[in-house]
C-alpha positions in Angstrom: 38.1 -66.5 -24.0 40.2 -67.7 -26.5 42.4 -65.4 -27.1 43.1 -64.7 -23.5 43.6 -68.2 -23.0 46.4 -68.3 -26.6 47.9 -65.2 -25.0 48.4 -66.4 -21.4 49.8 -70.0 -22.7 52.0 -68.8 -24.8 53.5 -66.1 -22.1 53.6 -68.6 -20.0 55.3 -72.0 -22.3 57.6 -68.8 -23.3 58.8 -68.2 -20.2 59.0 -71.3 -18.2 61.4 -72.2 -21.2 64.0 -69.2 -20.0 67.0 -70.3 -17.2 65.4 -67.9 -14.7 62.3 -70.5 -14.6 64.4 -73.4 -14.3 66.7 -71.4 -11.2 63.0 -70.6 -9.6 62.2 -74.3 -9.4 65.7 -75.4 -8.4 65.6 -72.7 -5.8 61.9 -73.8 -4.6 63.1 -77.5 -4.2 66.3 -76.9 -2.5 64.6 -74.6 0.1 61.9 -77.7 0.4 64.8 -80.0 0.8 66.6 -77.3 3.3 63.5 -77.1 5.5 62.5 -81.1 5.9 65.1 -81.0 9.7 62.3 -77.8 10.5 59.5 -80.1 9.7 60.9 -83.4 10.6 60.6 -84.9 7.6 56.8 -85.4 8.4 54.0 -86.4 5.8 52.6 -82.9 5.6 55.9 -81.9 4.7 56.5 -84.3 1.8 52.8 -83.7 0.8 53.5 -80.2 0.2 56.5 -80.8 -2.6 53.8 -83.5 -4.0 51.0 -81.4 -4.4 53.0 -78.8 -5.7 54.6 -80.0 -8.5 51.7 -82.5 -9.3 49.7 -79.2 -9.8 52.5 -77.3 -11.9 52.5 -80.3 -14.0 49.2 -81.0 -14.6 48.5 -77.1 -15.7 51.7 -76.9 -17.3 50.7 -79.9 -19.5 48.0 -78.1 -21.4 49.3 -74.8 -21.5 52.1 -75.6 -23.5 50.5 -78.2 -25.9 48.3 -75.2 -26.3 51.4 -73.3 -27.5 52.5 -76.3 -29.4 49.2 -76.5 -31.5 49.3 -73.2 -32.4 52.8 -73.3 -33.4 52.2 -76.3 -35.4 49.0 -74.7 -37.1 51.2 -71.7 -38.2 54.1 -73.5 -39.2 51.5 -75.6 -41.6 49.7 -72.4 -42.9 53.3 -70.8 -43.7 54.2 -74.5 -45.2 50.9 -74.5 -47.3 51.2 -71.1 -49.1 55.0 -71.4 -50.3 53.7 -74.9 -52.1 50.5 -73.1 -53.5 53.4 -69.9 -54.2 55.4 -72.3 -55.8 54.2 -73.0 -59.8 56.2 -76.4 -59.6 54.9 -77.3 -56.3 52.2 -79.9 -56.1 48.8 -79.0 -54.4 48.1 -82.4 -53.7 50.3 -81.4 -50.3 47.9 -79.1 -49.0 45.8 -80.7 -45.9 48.2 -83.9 -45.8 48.5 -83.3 -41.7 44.6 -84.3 -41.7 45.4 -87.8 -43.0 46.5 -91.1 -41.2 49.4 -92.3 -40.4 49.4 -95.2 -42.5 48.1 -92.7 -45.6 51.2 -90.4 -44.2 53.8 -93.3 -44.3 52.3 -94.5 -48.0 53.3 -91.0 -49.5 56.4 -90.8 -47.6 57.7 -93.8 -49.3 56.6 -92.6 -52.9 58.1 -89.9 -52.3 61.7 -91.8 -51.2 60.9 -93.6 -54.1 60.6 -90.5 -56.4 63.6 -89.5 -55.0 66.3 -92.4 -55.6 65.9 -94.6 -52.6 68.3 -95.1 -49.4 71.2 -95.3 -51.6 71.1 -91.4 -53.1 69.9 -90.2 -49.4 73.0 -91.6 -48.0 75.2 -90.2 -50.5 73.3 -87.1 -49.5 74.0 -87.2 -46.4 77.6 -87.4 -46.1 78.0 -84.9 -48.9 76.3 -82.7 -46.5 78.5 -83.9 -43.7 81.5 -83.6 -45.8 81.2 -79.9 -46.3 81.1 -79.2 -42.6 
């Protein structure tokens, strides 16, 4: 069930991402909007564009954070063996994603820290700028 449910998420958060799924929804709403004179703008016909969309939305929702989590847990197993590849790398890294925020937000300001502060990042930065 799993892996029909991974394979059908991401086929799905893939392609609603293409133009062709954003001119298939433009296309459904303007025909909507085209027939409300048919329908005389009633309730029924307003319902219909509610119900619709409420329902693409609410399945949409979990089908791509389904994508989005599986991404995210590939992106951290590819990010976890370069540092255990790396020999100057600390291992300390591995499993950070499972702390807290505050935890997170302690290391990331060591780590400035370790780094030189505001003051070298800015210089960093419009080096980087600079070269463009």
């Amino acid at each position: 069930m799993d892996r029909i449910f991974a394979t059908f998420s991401h086929r799905v958060a893939r392609w609603s991402g293409q133009p062709l799924a954003f001119m298939l929804s433009i296309t459904i709403v303007l025909l909507w909007v085209l027939t409300g004179p048919l329908f005389h703008y009633s309730d029924t016909w307003q319902l219909v564009i509610n119900t619709g969309t409420t329902i693409v939305t609410f399945v949409m929702v979990f089908l791509i954070q389904n994508a989005q989590n599986r991404d995210g847990s590939a992106i951290q197993a590819k990010l976890d063996e370069l540092i255990r590849a790396m020999e100057t790398a600390r291992n300390d890294f591995i499993g950070i994603e499972h702390l807290t925020e505050a935890e997170l937000e302690r290391i990331k300001i060591m780590l400035e820290r370790e780094c030189g502060g505001d003051e070298a990042h800015r210089i960093a930065f419009e080096r980087l700028i600079a070269r463009r």
